[in-house]
TIVO-2410 file (N, C-alpha, C; in nm, 3 decimals):
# residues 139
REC num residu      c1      c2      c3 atome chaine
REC   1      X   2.531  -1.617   0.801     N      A
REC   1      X   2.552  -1.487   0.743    CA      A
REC   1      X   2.664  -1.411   0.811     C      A
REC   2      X   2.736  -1.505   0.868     N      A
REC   2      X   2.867  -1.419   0.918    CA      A
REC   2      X   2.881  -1.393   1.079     C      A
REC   3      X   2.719  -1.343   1.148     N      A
REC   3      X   2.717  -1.306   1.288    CA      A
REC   3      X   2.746  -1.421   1.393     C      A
REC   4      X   2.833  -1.378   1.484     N      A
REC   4      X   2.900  -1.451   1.579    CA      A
REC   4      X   2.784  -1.429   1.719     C      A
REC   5      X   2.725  -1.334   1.705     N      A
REC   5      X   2.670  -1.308   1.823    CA      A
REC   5      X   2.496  -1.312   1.815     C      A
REC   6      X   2.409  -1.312   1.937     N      A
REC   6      X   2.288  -1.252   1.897    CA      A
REC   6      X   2.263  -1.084   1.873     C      A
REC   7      X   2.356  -1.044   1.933     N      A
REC   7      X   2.351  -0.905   1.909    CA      A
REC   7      X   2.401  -0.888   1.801     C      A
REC   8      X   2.464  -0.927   1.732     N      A
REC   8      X   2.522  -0.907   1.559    CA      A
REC   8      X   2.411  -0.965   1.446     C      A
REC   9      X   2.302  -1.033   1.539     N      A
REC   9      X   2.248  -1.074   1.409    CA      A
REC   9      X   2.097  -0.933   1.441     C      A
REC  10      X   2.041  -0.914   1.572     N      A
REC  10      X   1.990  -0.815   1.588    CA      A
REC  10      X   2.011  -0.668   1.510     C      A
REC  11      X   2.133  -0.596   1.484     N      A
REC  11      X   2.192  -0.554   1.428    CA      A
REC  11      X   2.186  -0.569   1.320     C      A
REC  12      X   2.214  -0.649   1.276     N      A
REC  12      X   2.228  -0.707   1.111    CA      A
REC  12      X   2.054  -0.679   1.051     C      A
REC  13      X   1.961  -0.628   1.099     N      A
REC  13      X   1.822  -0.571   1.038    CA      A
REC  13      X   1.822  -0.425   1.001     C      A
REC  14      X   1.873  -0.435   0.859     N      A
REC  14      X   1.843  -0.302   0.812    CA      A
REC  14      X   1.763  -0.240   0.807     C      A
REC  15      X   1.852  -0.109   0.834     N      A
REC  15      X   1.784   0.044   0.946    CA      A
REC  15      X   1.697   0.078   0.844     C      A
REC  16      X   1.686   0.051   0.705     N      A
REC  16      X   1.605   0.082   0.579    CA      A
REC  16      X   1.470   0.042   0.602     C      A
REC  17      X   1.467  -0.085   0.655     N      A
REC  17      X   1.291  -0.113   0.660    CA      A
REC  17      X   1.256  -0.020   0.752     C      A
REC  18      X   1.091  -0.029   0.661     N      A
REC  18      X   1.016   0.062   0.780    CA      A
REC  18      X   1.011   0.006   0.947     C      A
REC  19      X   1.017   0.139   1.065     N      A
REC  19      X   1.047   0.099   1.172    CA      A
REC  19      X   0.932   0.041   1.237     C      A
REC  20      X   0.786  -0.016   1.199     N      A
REC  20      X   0.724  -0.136   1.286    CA      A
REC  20      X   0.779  -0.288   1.213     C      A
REC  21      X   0.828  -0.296   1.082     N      A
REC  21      X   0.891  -0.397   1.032    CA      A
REC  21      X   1.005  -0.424   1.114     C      A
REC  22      X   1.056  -0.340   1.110     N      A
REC  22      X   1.238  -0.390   1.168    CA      A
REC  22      X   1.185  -0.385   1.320     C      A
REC  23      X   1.140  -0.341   1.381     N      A
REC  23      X   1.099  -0.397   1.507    CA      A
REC  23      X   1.059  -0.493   1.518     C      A
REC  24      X   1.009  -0.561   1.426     N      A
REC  24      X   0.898  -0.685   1.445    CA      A
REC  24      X   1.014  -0.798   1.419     C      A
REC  25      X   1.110  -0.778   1.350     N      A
REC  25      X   1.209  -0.846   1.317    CA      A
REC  25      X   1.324  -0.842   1.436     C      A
REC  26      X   1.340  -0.723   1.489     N      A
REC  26      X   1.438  -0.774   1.596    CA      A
REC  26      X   1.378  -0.837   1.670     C      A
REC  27      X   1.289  -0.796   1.741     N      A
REC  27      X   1.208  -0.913   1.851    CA      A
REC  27      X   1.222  -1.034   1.819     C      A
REC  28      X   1.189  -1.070   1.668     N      A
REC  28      X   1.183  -1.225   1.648    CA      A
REC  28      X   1.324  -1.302   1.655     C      A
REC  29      X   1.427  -1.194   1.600     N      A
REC  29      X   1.543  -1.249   1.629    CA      A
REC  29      X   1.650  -1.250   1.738     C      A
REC  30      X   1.563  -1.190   1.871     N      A
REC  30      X   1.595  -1.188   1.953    CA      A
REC  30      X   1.555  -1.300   2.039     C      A
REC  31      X   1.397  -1.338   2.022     N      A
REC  31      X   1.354  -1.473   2.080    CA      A
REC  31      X   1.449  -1.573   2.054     C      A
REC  32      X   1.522  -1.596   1.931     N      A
REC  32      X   1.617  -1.688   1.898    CA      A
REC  32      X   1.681  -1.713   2.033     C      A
REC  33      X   1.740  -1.625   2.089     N      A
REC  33      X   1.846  -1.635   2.232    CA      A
REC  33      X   1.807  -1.685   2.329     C      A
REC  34      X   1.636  -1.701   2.310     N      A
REC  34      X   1.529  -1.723   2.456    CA      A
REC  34      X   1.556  -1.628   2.530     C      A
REC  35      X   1.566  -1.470   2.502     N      A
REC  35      X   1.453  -1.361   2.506    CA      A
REC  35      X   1.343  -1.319   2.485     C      A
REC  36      X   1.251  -1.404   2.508     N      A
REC  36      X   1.112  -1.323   2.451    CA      A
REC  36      X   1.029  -1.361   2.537     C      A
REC  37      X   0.887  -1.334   2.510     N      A
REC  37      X   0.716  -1.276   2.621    CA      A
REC  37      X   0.696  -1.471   2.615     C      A
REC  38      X   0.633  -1.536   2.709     N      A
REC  38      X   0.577  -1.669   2.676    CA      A
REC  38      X   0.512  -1.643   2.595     C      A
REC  39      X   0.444  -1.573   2.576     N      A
REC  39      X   0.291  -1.602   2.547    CA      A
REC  39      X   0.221  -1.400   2.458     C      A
REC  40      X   0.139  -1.448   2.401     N      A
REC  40      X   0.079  -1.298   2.396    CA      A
REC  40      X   0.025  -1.192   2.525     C      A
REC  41      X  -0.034  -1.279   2.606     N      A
REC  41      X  -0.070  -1.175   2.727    CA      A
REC  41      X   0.051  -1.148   2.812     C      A
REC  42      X   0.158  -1.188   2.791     N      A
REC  42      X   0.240  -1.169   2.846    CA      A
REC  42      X   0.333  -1.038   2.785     C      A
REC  43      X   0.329  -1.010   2.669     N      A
REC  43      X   0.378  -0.885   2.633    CA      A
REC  43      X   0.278  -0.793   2.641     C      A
REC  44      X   0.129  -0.828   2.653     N      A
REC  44      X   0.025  -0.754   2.666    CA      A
REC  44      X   0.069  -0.664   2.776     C      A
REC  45      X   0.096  -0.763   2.863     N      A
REC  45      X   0.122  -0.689   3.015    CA      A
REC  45      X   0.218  -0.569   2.975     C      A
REC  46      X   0.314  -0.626   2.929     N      A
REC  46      X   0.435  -0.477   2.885    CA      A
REC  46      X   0.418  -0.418   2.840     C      A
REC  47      X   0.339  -0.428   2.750     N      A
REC  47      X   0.268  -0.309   2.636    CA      A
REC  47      X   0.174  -0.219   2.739     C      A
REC  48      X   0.113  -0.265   2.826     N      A
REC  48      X   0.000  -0.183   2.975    CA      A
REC  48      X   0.147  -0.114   3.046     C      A
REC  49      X   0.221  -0.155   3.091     N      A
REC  49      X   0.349  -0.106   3.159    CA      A
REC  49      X   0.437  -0.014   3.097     C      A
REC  50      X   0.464  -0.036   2.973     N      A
REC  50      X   0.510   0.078   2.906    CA      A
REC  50      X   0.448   0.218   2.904     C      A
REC  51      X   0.298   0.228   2.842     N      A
REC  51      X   0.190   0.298   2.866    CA      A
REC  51      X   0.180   0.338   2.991     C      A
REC  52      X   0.203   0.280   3.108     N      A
REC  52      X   0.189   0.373   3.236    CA      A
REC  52      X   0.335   0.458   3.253     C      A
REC  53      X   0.442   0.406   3.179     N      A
REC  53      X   0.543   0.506   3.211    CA      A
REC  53      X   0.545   0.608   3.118     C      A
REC  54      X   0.467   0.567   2.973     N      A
REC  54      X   0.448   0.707   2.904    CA      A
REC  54      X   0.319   0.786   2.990     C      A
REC  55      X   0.222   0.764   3.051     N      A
REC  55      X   0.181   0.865   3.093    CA      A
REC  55      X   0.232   0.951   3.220     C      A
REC  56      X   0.312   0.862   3.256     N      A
REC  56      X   0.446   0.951   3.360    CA      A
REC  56      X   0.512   1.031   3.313     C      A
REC  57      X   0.585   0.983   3.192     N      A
REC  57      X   0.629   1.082   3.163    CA      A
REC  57      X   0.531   1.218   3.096     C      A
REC  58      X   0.409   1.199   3.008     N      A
REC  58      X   0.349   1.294   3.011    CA      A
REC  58      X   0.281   1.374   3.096     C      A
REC  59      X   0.254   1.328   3.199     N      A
REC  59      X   0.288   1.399   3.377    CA      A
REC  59      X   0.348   1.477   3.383     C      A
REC  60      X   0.489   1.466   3.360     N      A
REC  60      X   0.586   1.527   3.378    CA      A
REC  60      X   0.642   1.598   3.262     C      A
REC  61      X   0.582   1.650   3.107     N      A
REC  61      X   0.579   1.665   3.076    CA      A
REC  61      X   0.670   1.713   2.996     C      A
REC  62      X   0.766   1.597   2.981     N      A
REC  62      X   0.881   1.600   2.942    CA      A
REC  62      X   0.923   1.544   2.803     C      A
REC  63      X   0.942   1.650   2.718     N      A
REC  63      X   0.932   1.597   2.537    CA      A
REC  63      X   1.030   1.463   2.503     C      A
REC  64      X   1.129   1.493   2.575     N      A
REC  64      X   1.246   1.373   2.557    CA      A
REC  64      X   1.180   1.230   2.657     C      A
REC  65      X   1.144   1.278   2.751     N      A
REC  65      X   1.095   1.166   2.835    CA      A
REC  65      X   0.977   1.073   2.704     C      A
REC  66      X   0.854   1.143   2.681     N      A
REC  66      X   0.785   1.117   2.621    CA      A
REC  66      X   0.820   1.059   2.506     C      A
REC  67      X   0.926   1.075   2.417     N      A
REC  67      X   0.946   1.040   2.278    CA      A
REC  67      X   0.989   0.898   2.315     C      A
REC  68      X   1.080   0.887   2.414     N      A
REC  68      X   1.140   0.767   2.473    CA      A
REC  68      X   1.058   0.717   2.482     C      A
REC  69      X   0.970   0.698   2.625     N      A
REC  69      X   0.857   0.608   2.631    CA      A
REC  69      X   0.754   0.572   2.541     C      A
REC  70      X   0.705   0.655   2.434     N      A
REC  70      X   0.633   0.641   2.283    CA      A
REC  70      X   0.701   0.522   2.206     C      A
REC  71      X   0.848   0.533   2.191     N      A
REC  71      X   0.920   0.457   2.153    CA      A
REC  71      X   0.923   0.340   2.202     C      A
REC  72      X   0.865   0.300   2.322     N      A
REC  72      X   0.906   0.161   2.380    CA      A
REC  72      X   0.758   0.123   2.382     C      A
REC  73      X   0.684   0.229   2.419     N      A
REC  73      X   0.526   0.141   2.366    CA      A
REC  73      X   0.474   0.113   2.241     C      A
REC  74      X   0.563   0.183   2.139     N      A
REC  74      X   0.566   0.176   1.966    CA      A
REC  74      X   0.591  -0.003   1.968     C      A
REC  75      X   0.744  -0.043   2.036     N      A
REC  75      X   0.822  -0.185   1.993    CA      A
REC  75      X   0.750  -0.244   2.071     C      A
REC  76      X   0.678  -0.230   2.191     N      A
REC  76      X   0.610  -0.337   2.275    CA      A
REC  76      X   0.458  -0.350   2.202     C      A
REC  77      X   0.435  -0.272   2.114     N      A
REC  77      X   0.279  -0.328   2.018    CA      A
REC  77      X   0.354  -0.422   1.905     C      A
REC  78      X   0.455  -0.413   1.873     N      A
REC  78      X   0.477  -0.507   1.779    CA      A
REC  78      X   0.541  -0.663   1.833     C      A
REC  79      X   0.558  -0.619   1.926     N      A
REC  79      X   0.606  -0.756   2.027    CA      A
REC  79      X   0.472  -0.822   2.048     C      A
REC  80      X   0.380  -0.769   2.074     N      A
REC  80      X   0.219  -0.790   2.088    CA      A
REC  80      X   0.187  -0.851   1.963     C      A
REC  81      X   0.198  -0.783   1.840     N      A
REC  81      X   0.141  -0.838   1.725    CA      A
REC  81      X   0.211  -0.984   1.635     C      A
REC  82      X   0.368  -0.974   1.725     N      A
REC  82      X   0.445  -1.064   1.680    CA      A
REC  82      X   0.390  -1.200   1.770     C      A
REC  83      X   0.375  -1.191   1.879     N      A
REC  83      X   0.332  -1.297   1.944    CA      A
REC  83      X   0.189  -1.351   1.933     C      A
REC  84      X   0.108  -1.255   1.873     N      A
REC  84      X  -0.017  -1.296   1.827    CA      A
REC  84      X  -0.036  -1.322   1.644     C      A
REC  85      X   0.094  -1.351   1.628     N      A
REC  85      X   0.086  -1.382   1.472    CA      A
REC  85      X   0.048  -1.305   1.378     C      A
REC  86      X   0.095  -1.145   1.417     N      A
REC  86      X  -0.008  -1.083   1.344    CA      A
REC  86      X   0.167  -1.000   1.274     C      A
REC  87      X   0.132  -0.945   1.139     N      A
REC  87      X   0.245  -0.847   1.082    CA      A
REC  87      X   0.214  -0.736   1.111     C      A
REC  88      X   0.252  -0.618   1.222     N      A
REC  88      X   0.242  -0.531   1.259    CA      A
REC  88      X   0.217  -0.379   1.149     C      A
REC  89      X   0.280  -0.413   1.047     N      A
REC  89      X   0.324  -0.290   0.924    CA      A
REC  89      X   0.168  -0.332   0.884     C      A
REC  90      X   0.164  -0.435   0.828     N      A
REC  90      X   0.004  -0.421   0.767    CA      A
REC  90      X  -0.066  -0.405   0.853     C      A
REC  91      X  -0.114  -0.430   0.983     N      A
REC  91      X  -0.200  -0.413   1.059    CA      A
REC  91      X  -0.216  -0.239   1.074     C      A
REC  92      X  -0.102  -0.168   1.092     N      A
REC  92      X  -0.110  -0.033   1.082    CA      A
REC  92      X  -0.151   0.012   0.960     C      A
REC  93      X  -0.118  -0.002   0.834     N      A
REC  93      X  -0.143   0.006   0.732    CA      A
REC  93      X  -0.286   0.000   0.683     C      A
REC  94      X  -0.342  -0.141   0.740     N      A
REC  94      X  -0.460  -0.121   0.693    CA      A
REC  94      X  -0.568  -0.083   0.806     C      A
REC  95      X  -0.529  -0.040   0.909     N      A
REC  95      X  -0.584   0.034   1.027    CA      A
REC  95      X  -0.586   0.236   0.962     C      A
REC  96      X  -0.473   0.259   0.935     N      A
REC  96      X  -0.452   0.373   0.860    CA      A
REC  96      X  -0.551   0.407   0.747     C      A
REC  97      X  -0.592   0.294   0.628     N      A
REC  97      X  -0.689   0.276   0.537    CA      A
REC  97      X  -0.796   0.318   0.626     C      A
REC  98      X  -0.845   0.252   0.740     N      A
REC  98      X  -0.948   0.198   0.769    CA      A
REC  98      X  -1.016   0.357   0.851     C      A
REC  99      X  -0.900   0.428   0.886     N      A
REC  99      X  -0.922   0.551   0.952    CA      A
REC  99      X  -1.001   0.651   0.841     C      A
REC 100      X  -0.880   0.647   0.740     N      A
REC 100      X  -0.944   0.724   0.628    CA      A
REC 100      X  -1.088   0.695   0.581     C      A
REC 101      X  -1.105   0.618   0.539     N      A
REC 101      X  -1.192   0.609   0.496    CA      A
REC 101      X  -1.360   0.635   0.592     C      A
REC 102      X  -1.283   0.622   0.750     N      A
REC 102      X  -1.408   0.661   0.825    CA      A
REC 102      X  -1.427   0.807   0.840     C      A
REC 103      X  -1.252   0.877   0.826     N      A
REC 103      X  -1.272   0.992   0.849    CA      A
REC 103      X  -1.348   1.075   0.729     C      A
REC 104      X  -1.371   1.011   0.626     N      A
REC 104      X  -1.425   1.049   0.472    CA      A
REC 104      X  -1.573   1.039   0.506     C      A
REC 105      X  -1.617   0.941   0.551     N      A
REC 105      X  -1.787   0.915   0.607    CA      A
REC 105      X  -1.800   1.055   0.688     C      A
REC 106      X  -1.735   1.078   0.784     N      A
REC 106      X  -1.740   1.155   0.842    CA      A
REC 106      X  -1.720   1.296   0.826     C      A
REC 107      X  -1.654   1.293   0.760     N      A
REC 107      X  -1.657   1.492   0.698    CA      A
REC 107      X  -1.783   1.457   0.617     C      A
REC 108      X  -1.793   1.311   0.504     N      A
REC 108      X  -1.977   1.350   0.454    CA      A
REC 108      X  -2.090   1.362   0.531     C      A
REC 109      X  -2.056   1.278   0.597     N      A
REC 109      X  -2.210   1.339   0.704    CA      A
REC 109      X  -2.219   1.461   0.755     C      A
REC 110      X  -2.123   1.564   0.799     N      A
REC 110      X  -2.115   1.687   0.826    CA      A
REC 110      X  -2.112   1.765   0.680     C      A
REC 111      X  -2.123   1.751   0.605     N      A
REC 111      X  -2.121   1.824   0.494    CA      A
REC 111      X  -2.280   1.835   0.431     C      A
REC 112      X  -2.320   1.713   0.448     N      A
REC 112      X  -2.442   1.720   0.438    CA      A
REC 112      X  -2.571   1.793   0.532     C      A
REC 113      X  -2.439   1.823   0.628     N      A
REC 113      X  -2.570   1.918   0.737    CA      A
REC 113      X  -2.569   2.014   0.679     C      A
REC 114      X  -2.445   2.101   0.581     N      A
REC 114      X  -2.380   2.217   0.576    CA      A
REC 114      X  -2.334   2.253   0.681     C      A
REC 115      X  -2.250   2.170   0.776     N      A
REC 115      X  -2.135   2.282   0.897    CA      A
REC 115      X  -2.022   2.248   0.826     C      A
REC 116      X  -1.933   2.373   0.866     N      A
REC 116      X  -1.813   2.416   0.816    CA      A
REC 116      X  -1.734   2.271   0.982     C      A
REC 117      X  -1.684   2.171   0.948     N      A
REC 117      X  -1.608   2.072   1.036    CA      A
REC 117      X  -1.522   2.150   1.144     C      A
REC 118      X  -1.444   2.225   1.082     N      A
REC 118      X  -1.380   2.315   1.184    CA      A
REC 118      X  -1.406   2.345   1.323     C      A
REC 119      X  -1.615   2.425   1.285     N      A
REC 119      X  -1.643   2.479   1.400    CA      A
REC 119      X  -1.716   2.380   1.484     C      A
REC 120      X  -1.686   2.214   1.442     N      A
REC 120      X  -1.741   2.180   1.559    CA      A
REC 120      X  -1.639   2.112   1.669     C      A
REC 121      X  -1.677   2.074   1.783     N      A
REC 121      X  -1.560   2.033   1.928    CA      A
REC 121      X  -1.559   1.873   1.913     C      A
REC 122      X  -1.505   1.887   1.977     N      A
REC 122      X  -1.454   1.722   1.993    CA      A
REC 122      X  -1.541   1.587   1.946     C      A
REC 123      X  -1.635   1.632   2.072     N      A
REC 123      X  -1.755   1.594   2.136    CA      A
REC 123      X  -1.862   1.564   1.987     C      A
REC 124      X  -1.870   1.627   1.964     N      A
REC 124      X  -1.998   1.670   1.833    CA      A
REC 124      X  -1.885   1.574   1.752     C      A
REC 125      X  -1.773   1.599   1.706     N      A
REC 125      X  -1.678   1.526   1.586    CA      A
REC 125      X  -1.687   1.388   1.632     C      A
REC 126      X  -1.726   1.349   1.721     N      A
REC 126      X  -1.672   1.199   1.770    CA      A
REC 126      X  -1.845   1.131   1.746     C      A
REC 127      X  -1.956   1.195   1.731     N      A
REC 127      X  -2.075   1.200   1.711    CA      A
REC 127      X  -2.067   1.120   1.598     C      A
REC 128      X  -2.022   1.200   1.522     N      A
REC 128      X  -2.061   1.223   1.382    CA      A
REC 128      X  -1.970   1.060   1.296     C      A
REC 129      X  -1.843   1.070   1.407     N      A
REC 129      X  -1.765   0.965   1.379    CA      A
REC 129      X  -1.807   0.815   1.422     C      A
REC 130      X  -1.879   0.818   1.528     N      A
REC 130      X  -1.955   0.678   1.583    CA      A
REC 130      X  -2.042   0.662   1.455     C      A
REC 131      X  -2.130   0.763   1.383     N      A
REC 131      X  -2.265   0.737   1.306    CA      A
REC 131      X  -2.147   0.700   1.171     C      A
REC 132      X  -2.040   0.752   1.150     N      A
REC 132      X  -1.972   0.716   1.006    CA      A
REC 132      X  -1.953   0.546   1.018     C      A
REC 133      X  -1.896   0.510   1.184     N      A
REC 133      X  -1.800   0.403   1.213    CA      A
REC 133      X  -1.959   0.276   1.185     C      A
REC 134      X  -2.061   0.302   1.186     N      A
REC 134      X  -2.214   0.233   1.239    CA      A
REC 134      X  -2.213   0.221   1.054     C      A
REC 135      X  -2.239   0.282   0.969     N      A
REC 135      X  -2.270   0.289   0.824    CA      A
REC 135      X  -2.164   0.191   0.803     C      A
REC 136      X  -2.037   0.168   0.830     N      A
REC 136      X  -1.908   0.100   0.757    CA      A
REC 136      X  -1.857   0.017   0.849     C      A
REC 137      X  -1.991  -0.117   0.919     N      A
REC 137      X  -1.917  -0.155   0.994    CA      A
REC 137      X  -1.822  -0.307   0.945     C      A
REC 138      X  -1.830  -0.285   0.798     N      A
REC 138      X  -1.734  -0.391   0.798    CA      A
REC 138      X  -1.550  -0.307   0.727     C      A
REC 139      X  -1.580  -0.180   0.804     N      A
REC 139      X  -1.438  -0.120   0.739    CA      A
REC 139      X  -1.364  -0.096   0.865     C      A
***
Protein backbone atom coordinates (compact mmCIF):
# COMPACT_ATOMS: atom_id res chain seq x y z
CA UNK A 1 0.00 0.00 0.00
CA UNK A 2 2.78 2.30 -0.67
CA UNK A 3 4.39 2.56 3.14
CA UNK A 4 8.12 2.40 3.25
CA UNK A 5 8.23 2.46 6.89
CA UNK A 6 6.55 0.92 10.10
CA UNK A 7 5.72 4.19 11.12
CA UNK A 8 3.97 4.98 7.73
CA UNK A 9 1.97 2.07 7.90
CA UNK A 10 1.01 2.94 11.77
CA UNK A 11 -0.07 6.17 10.43
CA UNK A 12 -1.75 4.97 7.55
CA UNK A 13 -4.97 3.95 10.27
CA UNK A 14 -7.56 6.27 9.73
CA UNK A 15 -8.10 8.92 12.34
CA UNK A 16 -12.00 8.19 11.29
CA UNK A 17 -12.35 4.88 13.11
CA UNK A 18 -13.54 4.94 16.38
CA UNK A 19 -10.51 5.52 18.84
CA UNK A 20 -10.51 1.86 20.78
CA UNK A 21 -10.62 0.46 17.03
CA UNK A 22 -7.75 2.40 15.66
CA UNK A 23 -5.88 1.71 18.72
CA UNK A 24 -6.39 -1.82 18.52
CA UNK A 25 -5.11 -1.56 15.02
CA UNK A 26 -2.02 0.35 15.61
CA UNK A 27 -0.80 -1.99 18.21
CA UNK A 28 -1.36 -4.81 15.84
CA UNK A 29 0.51 -3.11 13.26
CA UNK A 30 3.04 -2.21 15.25
CA UNK A 31 3.75 -5.87 16.54
CA UNK A 32 4.55 -6.35 12.80
CA UNK A 33 8.13 -4.59 13.66
CA UNK A 34 8.47 -6.95 16.84
CA UNK A 35 7.13 -4.28 19.08
CA UNK A 36 4.74 -5.79 21.11
CA UNK A 37 3.76 -7.45 24.99
CA UNK A 38 4.86 -11.50 24.72
CA UNK A 39 2.11 -12.49 26.03
CA UNK A 40 -1.28 -11.09 27.63
CA UNK A 41 0.00 -10.75 31.23
CA UNK A 42 2.55 -9.01 29.98
CA UNK A 43 0.63 -5.94 28.81
CA UNK A 44 -1.48 -6.70 31.86
CA UNK A 45 1.47 -5.53 33.72
CA UNK A 46 1.38 -2.11 31.66
CA UNK A 47 -2.02 -1.65 31.81
CA UNK A 48 -1.32 -1.91 36.25
CA UNK A 49 1.67 0.65 35.45
CA UNK A 50 -0.07 2.99 33.48
CA UNK A 51 -2.88 3.13 36.18
CA UNK A 52 -0.33 3.87 38.87
CA UNK A 53 0.89 6.88 36.90
CA UNK A 54 -2.69 7.98 36.33
CA UNK A 55 -3.26 7.95 39.92
CA UNK A 56 -0.11 10.17 40.24
CA UNK A 57 -1.11 12.20 38.28
CA UNK A 58 -4.54 12.46 39.96
CA UNK A 59 -2.45 13.12 43.14
CA UNK A 60 -1.31 15.79 41.69
CA UNK A 61 -4.15 16.83 40.33
CA UNK A 62 -3.32 17.85 37.23
CA UNK A 63 -6.13 17.98 34.26
CA UNK A 64 -3.49 17.77 31.45
CA UNK A 65 -1.43 15.29 33.43
CA UNK A 66 -4.54 13.17 33.89
CA UNK A 67 -6.02 13.27 30.33
CA UNK A 68 -2.51 12.05 29.24
CA UNK A 69 -2.23 9.24 31.50
CA UNK A 70 -6.21 8.23 30.85
CA UNK A 71 -5.00 8.16 27.41
CA UNK A 72 -2.27 5.64 27.81
CA UNK A 73 -4.34 3.46 30.13
CA UNK A 74 -7.30 3.84 27.43
CA UNK A 75 -4.42 2.16 24.51
CA UNK A 76 -2.85 -0.17 27.12
CA UNK A 77 -6.61 -1.93 27.68
CA UNK A 78 -6.74 -2.46 24.13
CA UNK A 79 -3.24 -3.81 23.91
CA UNK A 80 -4.73 -6.14 26.72
CA UNK A 81 -7.74 -7.07 24.70
CA UNK A 82 -5.64 -7.38 21.53
CA UNK A 83 -3.38 -9.87 23.06
CA UNK A 84 -6.15 -11.75 24.60
CA UNK A 85 -7.99 -12.03 21.30
CA UNK A 86 -10.56 -10.04 22.26
CA UNK A 87 -12.06 -6.78 19.83
CA UNK A 88 -11.87 -4.07 22.23
CA UNK A 89 -14.86 -1.69 20.47
CA UNK A 90 -17.30 -4.54 21.05
CA UNK A 91 -16.19 -5.48 24.29
CA UNK A 92 -16.91 -1.77 25.34
CA UNK A 93 -19.90 -1.72 23.45
CA UNK A 94 -21.43 -4.49 24.79
CA UNK A 95 -20.11 -3.75 28.37
CA UNK A 96 -21.90 -0.22 27.75
CA UNK A 97 -25.28 -2.39 26.83
CA UNK A 98 -24.62 -4.37 29.72
CA UNK A 99 -24.35 -1.19 32.12
CA UNK A 100 -27.58 0.06 30.85
CA UNK A 101 -29.49 -2.28 31.18
CA UNK A 102 -28.33 -2.89 34.92
CA UNK A 103 -28.61 0.65 35.47
CA UNK A 104 -32.51 0.20 34.27
CA UNK A 105 -32.94 -2.81 36.99
CA UNK A 106 -31.76 -0.47 39.14
CA UNK A 107 -33.63 2.78 38.99
CA UNK A 108 -36.70 -0.19 38.96
CA UNK A 109 -35.99 -1.45 42.05
CA UNK A 110 -35.82 2.03 43.58
CA UNK A 111 -38.87 3.06 42.01
CA UNK A 112 -40.65 0.46 43.35
CA UNK A 113 -39.76 1.53 46.90
CA UNK A 114 -41.06 5.03 45.78
CA UNK A 115 -37.54 6.98 46.50
CA UNK A 116 -36.92 9.80 44.38
CA UNK A 117 -32.90 8.05 43.11
CA UNK A 118 -31.43 11.36 43.52
CA UNK A 119 -31.78 11.41 47.28
CA UNK A 120 -30.01 8.40 47.78
CA UNK A 121 -25.69 8.23 48.40
CA UNK A 122 -23.50 6.18 46.91
CA UNK A 123 -23.55 3.54 49.30
CA UNK A 124 -27.45 2.80 49.24
CA UNK A 125 -27.09 3.21 44.98
CA UNK A 126 -24.47 0.54 44.85
CA UNK A 127 -27.07 -1.63 47.12
CA UNK A 128 -29.60 -1.45 45.00
CA UNK A 129 -27.11 -2.06 42.02
CA UNK A 130 -25.53 -5.44 43.46
CA UNK A 131 -29.51 -6.66 43.94
CA UNK A 132 -30.16 -5.37 40.01
CA UNK A 133 -26.52 -7.05 38.99
CA UNK A 134 -27.93 -10.68 41.21
CA UNK A 135 -31.59 -10.63 39.11
CA UNK A 136 -29.48 -10.32 35.57
CA UNK A 137 -26.80 -12.45 36.16
CA UNK A 138 -26.46 -13.53 32.77
CA UNK A 139 -26.31 -9.68 31.51
Amino acid sequence: KGQTTYTETLESVPKTFPALMRAQKVGKRASKSGMDFEDVKSALERLKSEISELEAAIDENSPEKIKDELGDVLFSCTNVARKAGVDSELALTESTEKFIGRFAKTEELIRLKEIDMKSLGIDELDEYWKQAKAQNKNH
